[in-house]
N, C-alpha and C positions, 0 to 999 in steps of 0.2 A: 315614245316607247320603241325599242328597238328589237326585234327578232334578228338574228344572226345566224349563221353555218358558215366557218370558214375553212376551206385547206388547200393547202400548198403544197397538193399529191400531182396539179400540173398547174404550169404556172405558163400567164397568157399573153402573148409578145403583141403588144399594140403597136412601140414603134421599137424597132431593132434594128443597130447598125443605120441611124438616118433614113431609113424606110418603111415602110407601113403598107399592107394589106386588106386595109378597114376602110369603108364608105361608113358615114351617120346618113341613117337613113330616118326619114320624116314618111306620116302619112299622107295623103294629100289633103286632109281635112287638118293638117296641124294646127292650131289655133296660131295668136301674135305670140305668145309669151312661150310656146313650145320654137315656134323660128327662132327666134331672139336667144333661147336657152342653144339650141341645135348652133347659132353662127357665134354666140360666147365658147362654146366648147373647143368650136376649131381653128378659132382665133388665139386662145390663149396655149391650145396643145401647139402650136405654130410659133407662137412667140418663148415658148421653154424650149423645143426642141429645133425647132427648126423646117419639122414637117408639116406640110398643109392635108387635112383630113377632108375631101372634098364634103360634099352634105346631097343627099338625093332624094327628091319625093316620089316613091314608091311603095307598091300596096301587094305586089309580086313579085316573083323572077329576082329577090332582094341577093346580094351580092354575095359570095360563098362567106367571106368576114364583113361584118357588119355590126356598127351602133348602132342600136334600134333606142329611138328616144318615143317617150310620151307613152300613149294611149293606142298608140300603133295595131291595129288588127291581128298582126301578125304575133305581139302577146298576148293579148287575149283567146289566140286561139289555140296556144301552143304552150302557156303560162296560166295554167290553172289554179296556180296555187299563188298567182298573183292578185290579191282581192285589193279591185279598187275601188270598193264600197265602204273598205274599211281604210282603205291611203285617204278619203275623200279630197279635199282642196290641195292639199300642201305636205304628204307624205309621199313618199316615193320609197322605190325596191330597187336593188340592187341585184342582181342575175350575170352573172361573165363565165361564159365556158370559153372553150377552146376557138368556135367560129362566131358568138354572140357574145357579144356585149350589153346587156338591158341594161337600161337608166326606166326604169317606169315610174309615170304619175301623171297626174289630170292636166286637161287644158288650162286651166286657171296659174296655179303657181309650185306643184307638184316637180315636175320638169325639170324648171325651171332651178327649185332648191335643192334637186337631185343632180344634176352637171356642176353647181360649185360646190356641192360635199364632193362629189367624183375629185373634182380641180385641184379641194383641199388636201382629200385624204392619197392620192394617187399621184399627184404634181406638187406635194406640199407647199402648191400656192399659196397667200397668205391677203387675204384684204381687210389691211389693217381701219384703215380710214382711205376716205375718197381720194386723196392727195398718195399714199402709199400703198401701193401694194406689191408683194416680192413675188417675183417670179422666176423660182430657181431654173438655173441650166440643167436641163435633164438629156443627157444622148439617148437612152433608151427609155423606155414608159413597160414594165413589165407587172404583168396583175395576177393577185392570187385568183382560184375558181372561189366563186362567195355568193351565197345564197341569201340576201339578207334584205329586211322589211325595215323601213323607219317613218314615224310620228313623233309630232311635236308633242312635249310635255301640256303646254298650255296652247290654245287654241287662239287668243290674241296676246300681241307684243307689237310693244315700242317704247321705244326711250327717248324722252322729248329733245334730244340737242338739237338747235334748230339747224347749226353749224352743219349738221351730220346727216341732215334728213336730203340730201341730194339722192334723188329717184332713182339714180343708175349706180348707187351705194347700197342702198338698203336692202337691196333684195340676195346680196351677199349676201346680208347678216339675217336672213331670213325676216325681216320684219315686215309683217302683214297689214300694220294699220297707218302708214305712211299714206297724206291724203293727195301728193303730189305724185304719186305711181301711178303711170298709164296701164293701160290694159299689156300691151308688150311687156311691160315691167312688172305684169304678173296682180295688178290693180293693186287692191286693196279691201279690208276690211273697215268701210269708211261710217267714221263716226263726224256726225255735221262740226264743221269748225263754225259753223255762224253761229250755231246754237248746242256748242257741245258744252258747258259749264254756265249756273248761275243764270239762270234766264226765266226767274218768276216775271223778272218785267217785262221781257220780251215774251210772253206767252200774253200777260193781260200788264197792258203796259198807264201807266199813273198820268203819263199825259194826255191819254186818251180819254180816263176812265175816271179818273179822280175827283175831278168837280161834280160831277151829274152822280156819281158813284160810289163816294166814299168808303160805302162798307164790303167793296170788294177786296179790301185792303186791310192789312194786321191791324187791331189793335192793343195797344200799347201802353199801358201806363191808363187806362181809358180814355183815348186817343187814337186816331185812325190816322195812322201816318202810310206819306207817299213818296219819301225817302228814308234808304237807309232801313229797309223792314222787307217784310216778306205778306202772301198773299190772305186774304180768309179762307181757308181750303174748304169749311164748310159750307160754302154758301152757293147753292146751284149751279147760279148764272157764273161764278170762275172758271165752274170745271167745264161749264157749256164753252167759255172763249179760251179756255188752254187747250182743249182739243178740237178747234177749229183751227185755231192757231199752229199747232202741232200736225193737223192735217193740211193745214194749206203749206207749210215748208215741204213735207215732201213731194206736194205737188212740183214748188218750184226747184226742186232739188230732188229727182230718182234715181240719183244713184244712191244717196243714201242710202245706211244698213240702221241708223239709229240718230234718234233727235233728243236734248238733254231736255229734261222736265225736273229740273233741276234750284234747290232754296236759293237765294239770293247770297252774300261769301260776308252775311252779316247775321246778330242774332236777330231779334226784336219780331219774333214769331208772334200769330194771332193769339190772343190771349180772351178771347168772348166765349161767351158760357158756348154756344154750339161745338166751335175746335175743342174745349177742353171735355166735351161730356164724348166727343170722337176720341182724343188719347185715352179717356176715363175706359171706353166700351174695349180697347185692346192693350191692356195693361199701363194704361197710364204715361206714356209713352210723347216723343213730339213726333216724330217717326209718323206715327200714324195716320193722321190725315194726309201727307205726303204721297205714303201707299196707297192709300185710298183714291187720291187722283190719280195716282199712277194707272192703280187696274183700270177705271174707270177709261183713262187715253188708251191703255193695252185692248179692249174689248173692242170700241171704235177701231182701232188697226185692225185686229182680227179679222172684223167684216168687211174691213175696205178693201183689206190685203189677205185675202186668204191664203195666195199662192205665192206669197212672198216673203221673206225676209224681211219684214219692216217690225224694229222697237224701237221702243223709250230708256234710255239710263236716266235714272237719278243716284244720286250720292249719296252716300250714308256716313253723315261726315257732321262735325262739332254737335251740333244741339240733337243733331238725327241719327245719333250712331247705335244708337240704342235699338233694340229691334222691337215690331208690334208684339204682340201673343194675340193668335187664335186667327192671325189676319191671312188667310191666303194671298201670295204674291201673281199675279197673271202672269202667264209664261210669254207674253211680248214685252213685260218687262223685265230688263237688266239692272241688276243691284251690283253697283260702285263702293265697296266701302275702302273710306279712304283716313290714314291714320295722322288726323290730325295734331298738333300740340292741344293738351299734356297729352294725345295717348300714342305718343311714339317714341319710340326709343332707337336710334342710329348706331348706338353700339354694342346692343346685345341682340340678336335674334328674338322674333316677337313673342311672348309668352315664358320667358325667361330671366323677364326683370319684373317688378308688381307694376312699372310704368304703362306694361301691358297686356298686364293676365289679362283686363277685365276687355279693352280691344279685342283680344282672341277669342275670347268668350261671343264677344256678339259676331264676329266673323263667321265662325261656326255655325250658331243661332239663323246669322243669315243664308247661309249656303246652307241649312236644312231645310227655310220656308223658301227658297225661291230656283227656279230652273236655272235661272242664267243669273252668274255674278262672276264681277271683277274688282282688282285694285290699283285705287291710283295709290301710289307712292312716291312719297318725296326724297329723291337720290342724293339730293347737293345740300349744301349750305347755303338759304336765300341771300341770307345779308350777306355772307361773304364767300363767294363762287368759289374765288381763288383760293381759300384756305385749307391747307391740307385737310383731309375728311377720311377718317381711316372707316368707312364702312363697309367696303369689300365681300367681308365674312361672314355680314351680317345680309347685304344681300343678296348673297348665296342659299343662306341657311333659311331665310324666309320665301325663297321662289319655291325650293322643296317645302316648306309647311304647309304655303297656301296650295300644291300641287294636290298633296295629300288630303288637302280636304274639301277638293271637289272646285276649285277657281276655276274658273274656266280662259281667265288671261289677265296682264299684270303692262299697268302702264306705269312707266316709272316717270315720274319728269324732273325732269334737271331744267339745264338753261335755255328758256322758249321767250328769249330776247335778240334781238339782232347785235353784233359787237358785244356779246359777253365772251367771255373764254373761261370754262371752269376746268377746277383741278384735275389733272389727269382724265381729260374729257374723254378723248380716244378710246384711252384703255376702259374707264368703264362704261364706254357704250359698246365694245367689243363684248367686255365679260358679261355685262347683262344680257347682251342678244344670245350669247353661246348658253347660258344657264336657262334661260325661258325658251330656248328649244328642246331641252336636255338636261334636267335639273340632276340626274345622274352622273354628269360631267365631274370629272375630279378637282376639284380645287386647286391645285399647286402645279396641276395640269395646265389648268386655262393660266395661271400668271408668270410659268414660266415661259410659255410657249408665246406668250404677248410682250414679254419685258424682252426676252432673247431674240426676238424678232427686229422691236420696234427700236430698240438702242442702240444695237449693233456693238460696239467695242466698250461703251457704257453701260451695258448689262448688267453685268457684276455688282456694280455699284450702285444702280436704280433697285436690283432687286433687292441689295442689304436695305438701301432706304423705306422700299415698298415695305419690305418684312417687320422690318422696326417700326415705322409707322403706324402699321395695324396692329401691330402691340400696344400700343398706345389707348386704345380704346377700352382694355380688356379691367382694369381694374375697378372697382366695385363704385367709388365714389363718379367716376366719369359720366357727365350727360350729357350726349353727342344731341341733335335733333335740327330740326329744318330753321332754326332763329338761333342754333346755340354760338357760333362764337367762339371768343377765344370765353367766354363765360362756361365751357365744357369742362374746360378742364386740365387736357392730355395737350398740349403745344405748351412746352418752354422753352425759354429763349436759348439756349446750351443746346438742346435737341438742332434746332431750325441753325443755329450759325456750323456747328460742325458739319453739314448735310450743304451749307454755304458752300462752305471752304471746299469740301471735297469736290464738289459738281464743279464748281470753280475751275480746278484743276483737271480735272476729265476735259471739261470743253476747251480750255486753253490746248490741250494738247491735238484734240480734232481741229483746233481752227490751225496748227501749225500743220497739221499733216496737209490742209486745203489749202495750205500757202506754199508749202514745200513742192507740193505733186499736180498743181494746178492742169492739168491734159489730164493727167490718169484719176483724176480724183471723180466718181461716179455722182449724179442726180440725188442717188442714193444717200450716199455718205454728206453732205450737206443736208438733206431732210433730217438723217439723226442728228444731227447737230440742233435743228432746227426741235426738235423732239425733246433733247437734251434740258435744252434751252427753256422751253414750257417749265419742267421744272423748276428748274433755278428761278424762275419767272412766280410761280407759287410762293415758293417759299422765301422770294423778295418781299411781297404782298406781306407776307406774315409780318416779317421782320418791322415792316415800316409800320403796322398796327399795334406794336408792343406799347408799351407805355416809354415814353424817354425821359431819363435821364439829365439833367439840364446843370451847365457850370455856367458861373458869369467871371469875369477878370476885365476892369479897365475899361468898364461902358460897355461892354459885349458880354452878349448871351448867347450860348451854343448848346448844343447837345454833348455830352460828352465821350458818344461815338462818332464824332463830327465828320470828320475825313472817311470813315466807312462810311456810314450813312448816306453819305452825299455820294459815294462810289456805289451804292447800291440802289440810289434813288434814280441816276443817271440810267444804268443798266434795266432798272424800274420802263424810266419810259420812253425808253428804246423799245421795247417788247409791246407798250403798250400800243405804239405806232406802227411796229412790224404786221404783230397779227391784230390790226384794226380792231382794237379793244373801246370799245365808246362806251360802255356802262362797267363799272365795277363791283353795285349790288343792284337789287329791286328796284330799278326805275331811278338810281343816283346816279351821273356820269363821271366818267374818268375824269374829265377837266376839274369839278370840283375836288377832288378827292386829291390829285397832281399840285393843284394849287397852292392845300394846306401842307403838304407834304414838302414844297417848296419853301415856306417859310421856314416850318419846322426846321428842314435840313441845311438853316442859314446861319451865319454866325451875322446876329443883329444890334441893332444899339440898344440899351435899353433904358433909355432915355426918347428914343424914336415910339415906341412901341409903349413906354409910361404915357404915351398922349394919348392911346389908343384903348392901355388897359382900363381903368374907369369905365369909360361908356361902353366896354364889350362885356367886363365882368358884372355889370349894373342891370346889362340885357340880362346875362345866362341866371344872374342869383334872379333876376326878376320873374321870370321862366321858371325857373325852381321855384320859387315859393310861392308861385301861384298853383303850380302841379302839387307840391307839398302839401298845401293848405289846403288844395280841392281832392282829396285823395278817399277812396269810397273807405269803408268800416274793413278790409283787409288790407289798408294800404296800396291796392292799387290802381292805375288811371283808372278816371270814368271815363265813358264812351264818346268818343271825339272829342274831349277836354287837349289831350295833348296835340293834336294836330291846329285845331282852334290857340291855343293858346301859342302855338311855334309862329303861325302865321302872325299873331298878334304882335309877334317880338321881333318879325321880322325873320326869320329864319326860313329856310326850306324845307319845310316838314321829313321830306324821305330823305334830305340829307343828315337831317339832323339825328334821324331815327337811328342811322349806319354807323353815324359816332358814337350817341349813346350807348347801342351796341358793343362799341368795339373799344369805350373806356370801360365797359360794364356799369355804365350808372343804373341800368336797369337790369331786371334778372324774371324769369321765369321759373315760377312756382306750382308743384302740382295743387296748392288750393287756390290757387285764382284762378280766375275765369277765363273760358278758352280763348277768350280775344286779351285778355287784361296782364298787362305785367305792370311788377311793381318797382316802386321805385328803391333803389338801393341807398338809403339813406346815410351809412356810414362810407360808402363809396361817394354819395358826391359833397359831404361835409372835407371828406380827404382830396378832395380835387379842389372844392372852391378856395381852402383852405391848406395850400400845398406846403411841404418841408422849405424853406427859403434854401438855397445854394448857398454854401461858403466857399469863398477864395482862400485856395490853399499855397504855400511858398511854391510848390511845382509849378504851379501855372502863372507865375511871373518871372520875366528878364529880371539877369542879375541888379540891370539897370536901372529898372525900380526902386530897388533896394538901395541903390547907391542916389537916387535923388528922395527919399526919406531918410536916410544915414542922419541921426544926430538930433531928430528933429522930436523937440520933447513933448512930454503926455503922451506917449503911447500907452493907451490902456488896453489894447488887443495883441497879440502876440502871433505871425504867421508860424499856421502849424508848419 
C-alpha cells in the first residue's frame, strides 16, 4: 500500500553537471543487507552516470547533503512521521528535501527494496532477468521533494523458475521467500524445501512403521496400505510421531519460518469409522482430520516456540479443498489453498467461470477460519512449458482477488526443473513479482514497460503478438489449466505460422545489423536477439505438436510441410542446445521428444517403416484396449492402470503421457476424478485408424508419366 505527497515546488540536484554534493550515509549498527543495499546504490548511480557517491558510517556531525539509508537514528529522531512499526520487514519511505535524501526501512530487507525502487523510479534502471539489466545514461540525477510510505500488497511472494531464482536477482524483484538468499541479500522468508510439500511419509514414514504398525496407515478399500495412500489421522500414536517429527526438523533446521504437514499428491485417504465420524463431527469434510493434526503440531510449537516465528502449512488442495465447519484453525498454522484441476481455470480470473465459483467459495471460507493463509498457484502449462499460455490477465486479476480477501502471500510455480525454459519465462516472473508487490499496478503499464525494454527494436511486434495472444483466451468455450494443451482450445495453426513468419523477419534483420556493425554492435543488442529468439523458440514447439499432415509418392512418405518443417525443426534444436534445454515437459527429456520429431520431419520409405508398422501399431492398439477395456463406470483411467499398463508395453510412461496429451487422445473432464482423465475414444479410433494419403499428379515427374504412358488397365486416374 502506498501513501504519497508529491511536488515539484523544488526540485533536488543529486548529480548536476558530472558532480555531486551527497555522502550515503549508514549507521554504524547497519545491518549486511543495509551495507549491501547502501554499496548497490553507489555502484549503479556510478555506472548511469559516471559519479562515485562515496558511502560513510556516521551517527553525527552527518554531511550538510546526505543519503541517509536504513533505520539510521538520525530519522528516527527527526522523522516522526516515519513509522517503522508499520514499514515492519520490507516497506520503506521515501523523504528527499533539499539537503536529505531518506531511503528509510528495517535491517532485514526494507532498505534493501527501497534503493532499487529509488534505482528504478529515479534512474529508470530496469532488472529485467539476471543476464539483463538496462542501465540508462543519465548526466544529471534531478528529484522531486516526495513525501512518500510504501508496503507490499501481499506479505509472501515467489515465483518458482528455478532458471530465475539466482540470490543476487531476486531481491530486485522484491521476492522474500527465495531459500538461496543470504542474510546480505536481505534472507528470506523460508519455508523448509526438505519438507515443504507432500510429506505424510516423511512425518510417519511406512518403512519404518508399517509391518509392526499397520493401522497407522489409511485404509482403503478395507485395506491398510503403505503405498500410494495417506495417513490414519485419527489414531493418537500418528499425531504423537508427526509432531516429534515436525519438532525434530526444526531442531535440525532453525532458520526455518515453516515445515509442511502436508497429504501425500495422491487420493486413497483413511476411510475407518474413527477418520470418518472426525470429517462427520466438522461437516463432513476430508479437510478435517488434516486440521485437526494441524492444531494439534500448532499447539506443540506454541510451547516450544513461544518467542518465535515457528508454523506448519498444509495444503488445501484435491480431496482437502473443502473447508471444516465449526473447527478452529491454530494461529501457528498456515493454510495453502491451492487450485488444483477441475478447480482452475487459466483463462478467466477466479470466480468468474462456474470452473471456479465453488474454489472461491472455500478460499473465502478459509481465510475467515484461519489467521494465516496463502496460495500456491499453478502459472505455466506442466506438459507443455513451452506452449504459448495467454494467462497474463488472469494473473493479474486474481493477485487482486486474493488481496482483497485477506491472503496474506501467493506462490506461483512454474518451472522448478533444471533445463526447462518456459514460455515467456522472464517476462512473467517480472509481471508477477511487480503485481504481488503492488496489485494496484496498471496492467498495460507493467507490459509495455517489460516488452519496450526487453526487445528493443522488436517491440512493436512482440507487443502485437503479446496482445493477440492474450486475446486468445477470452472466449467462452476456451479451457486453459495446468494439463490443458493444445486440448484448450485458443492455438491454431494460421495464428502460430503468421507470428512465424513475422519474428522470422525481425530477427533476420537484427542478425544483419550484428553482422553489418560488428565493433559498434553492443552486449545488449545481441541479448534482444537472444530474447527474440525465445519466442520464435515457443512457437516452433507449437508448430512441431500440431498434428501432421502426411503425402506418400514413389515409396516415400513425408509430411506435407516437408521443407518448413525440417527448416523449423533444425532452428527447433539449435535453441534447444543454446539455452541447455534437457527436459521439455514433467520429467520427459528433450532427446526423446527431438528423436520423434526427427523422423517425423524425414522424407522415409515406406516400405522401411511397413517392417516396423505391425509390431508398433500391435503395441499401441494393445495399450488401447486394455485401457479401453479397463476403463472405471465414467470412462476414465483407474488408478495406476495407465502407467502399469505403458510399462507393460513397453513404453515410458511420462513420455507417453506428453503424447497422448499432445494428440489429445485424452482429455479432462469436469466429472472425473481429480487425478482421472478420460479417454477420448473418437480421437484415438481416428488415429489408430487414420485417412490413407493419395498421390496426386502434382507430386510426380513428368517422367513418371512417360514411363506408364500406354500401359493398359488403368483403373485409377491421377487427379
Amino acid at each position: 500500500m502506498n501513501k504519497e505527497v508529491h511536488s515539484m515546488s523544488q526540485k533536488i540536484e543529486l548529480i548536476k553537471n558530472k558532480t555531486t554534493n551527497f555522502t550515503i550515509v549508514l549507521s554504524d549498527k547497519a545491518s549486511p543487507s543495509q551495507k549491501y543495499a547502501a554499496s548497490e546504490l553507489s555502484r549503479y548511480i556510478e555506472e548511469s552516470t559516471g559519479v562515485k557517491i562515496n558511502i560513510a558510517n556516521l551517527i553525527e556531525d552527518l554531511p550538510k547533503k546526505s543519503i541517509i539509508l536504513g533505520d539510521h537514528p538520525y530519522i528516527t529522531k527527526n522523522y516522526p512521521q516515519i513509522d517503522f512499526e508499520n514499514l515492519e520487514n520490507e516497506g520503506y519511505y521515501f523523504k528527499f528535501t533539499e539537503h536529505r535524501i531518506i531511503i528509510a526501512g528495517s535491517k532485514i530487507r526494507g532498505t534493501l527494496y527501497g534503493v532499487y525502487s529509488f534505482l528504478e523510479e529515479f534512474l529508470n534502471i530496469r532488472f529485467y532477468d539476471p543476464e539483463y539489466t538496462i542501465i540508462p545514461a543519465n548526466e544529471d540525477i534531478i528529484l522531486p521533494e516526495i513525501s512518500e510510505e510504501r508496503t507490499p500488497s501481499l506479505k509472501y511472494r515467489i515465483v518458482t523458475y528455478l532458471n530465475l531464482l539466482d540470490p543476487e536477482f531476486t531481491p530486485t524483484q522484491k521476492c522474500n521467500m527465495n531459500p538461496f538468499a543470504e542474510e546480505e541479500l536481505g534472507g528470506c522468508y523460508l519455508l523448509s524445501t526438505a519438507h515443504l510439500t507432500h510429506t505424510f511419509y516423511q512425518l510417519v514414514n511406512p518403512k519404518k512403521y508399517f509391518k509392526t504398525h499397520p493401522e497407522y496407515f489409511a485404509l482403503v478399500n478395507g485395506e491398510r496400505i503403505s503405498n500410494m495412500g495417506q495417513l490414519c489421522l485419527s489414531n493418537p500414536e500418528v499425531i504423537k510421531i508427526a509432531t516429534e517429527s515436525v519438532l525434530r526438523w526444526f531442531k535440525e533446521d532453525p532458520r526455518v519460518m515453516s515445515m509442511g504437514v502436508i497429504q501425500n499428491d495422491v487420493n486413497n485417504y483413511c476411510e475407518c469409522a474413527e477418520c470418518k465420524k472426525l470429517e462427520q463431527k466438522y461437516g463432513g469434510v476430508h479437510s478435517a482430520p488434516i486440521v485437526n493434526l494441524c492444531n494439534q503440531i500448532g499447539e506443540r510449537l506454541a510451547n516450544e516456540y513461544p518467542d518465535q516465528e515457528k508454523y506448519i502449512h498444509t495444503i488445501a488442495y484435491t480431496y482437502s479443498l473443502e473447508p471444516p465447519e465449526d473447527l478452529e484453525i491454530h494461529p501457528r498454522v498456515i493454510i495453502v489453498a491451492c487450485d488444483m484441476y477441475p478447480d482452475c481455470a487459466d483463462d478467466k480470473p477466479i470466480g468468474t467461470d462456474s470452473r471456479t465459483k465453488k474454489y472461491l467459495e472455500y478460499v473465502r471460507e478459509w481465510a475467515r477460519l484461519a489467521d494465516h493463509m496463502m496460495i500456491w498457484h499453478y502459472a505455466v502449462d506442466f506438459v507443455h512449458p513451452l506452449l504459448p499460455f495467454p494467462n497474463f490477465k488472469s494473473l493479474y486479476e486474481n493477485a487482486k482477488i486474493y488481496q482483497e480477501i485477506g491472503i496474506e502471500g501467493i506462490l506461483y510455480q512454474a518451472t522448478t526443473q533444471l533445463g526447462v525454459y518456459g514460455e515467456f519465462e522472464e517476462f512473467r516472473n517480472w509481471f508477477c513479482y511487480k503485481v504481488l508487490w503492488n496489485t494496484n499496478v496498471e496492467y498495460r503499464e507493467l507490459v509495455k514497460d517489460f516488452i519496450y525494454g526487453y526487445y528493443g527494436t522488436a517491440a512493436d511486434l512482440i507487443y502485437e503478438y503479446f496482445n493477440n495472444l492474450q486475446k486468445l483466451a477470452k472466449p467462452k468455450e476456451v479451457r486453459m489449466h495446468l494439463y490443458s494443451g493444445l486440448e484448450a482450445g485458443y492455438l491454431k495453426k494460421p495464428f502460430v505460422l503468421n507470428y512465424q513468419k513475422k519474428i522470422e523477419g525481425v530477427m533476420k534483420k537484427l542478425e544483419t545489423e550484428i553482422d553489418n556493425n560488428t565493433e559498434k554492435v553492443t552486449e545488449q543488442t545481441r541479448l534482444v536477439l537472444d530474447h527474440v529468439e525465445k519466442v520464435l523458440f515457443s512457437l516452433d514447439y507449437t508448430y512441431l505438436i500440431f498434428p501432421v499432415e502426411y503425402e506418400v509418392a514413389l515409396g516415400k512418405i513425408k509430411p506435407k510441410d516437408f521443407n518448413y518443417r525440417k527448416k523449423v525443426l533444425k532452428r527447433f534444436q539449435s535453441c534447444v542446445k543454446k539455452y541447455r534445454v534437457g527436459v521439455l515437459s514433467e520429467n520427459v527429456g528433450a532427446k526423446a521428444f527431438l528423436e520423434r520429431q526427427k523422423l517425423i520431419c524425414g522424407e522415409n520409405s515406406i516400405l522401411a517403416i511397413a517392417e516396423l508398422a505391425p509390431t508398433i501399431m500391435g503395441i499401441l492398439n494393445s495399450l488401447l484396449k486394455k485401457v479401453m477395456n479397463n476403463l472405471d463406470d465414467k470412462q476414465g483411467f483407474r488408478p495406476n492402470d495407465y502407467i502399469t499398463s505403458a510399462l507393460k508395453a513397453g513404453f515410458h510412461p511420462l513420455e507417453l503421457n506428453s503424447w497422448m496429451n499432445e494428440k489429445q487422445l485424452v482429455s479432462w473432464t469436469r466429472d472425473a476424478d481429480i487425478w482421472t482423465r478420460k479417454l477420448n475414444e473418437e480421437r484415438v479410433k481416428s488415429y489408430v485408424n487414420p485417412e490413407i494419403p493419395h498421390t496426386t499428379r502434382k507430386q510426380l515427374p513428368s517422367a513418371v508419366f512417360g514411363m506408364i504412358k500406354g500401359v493398359p488397365n488403368q483403373t485409377e486416374k491421377f487427379e
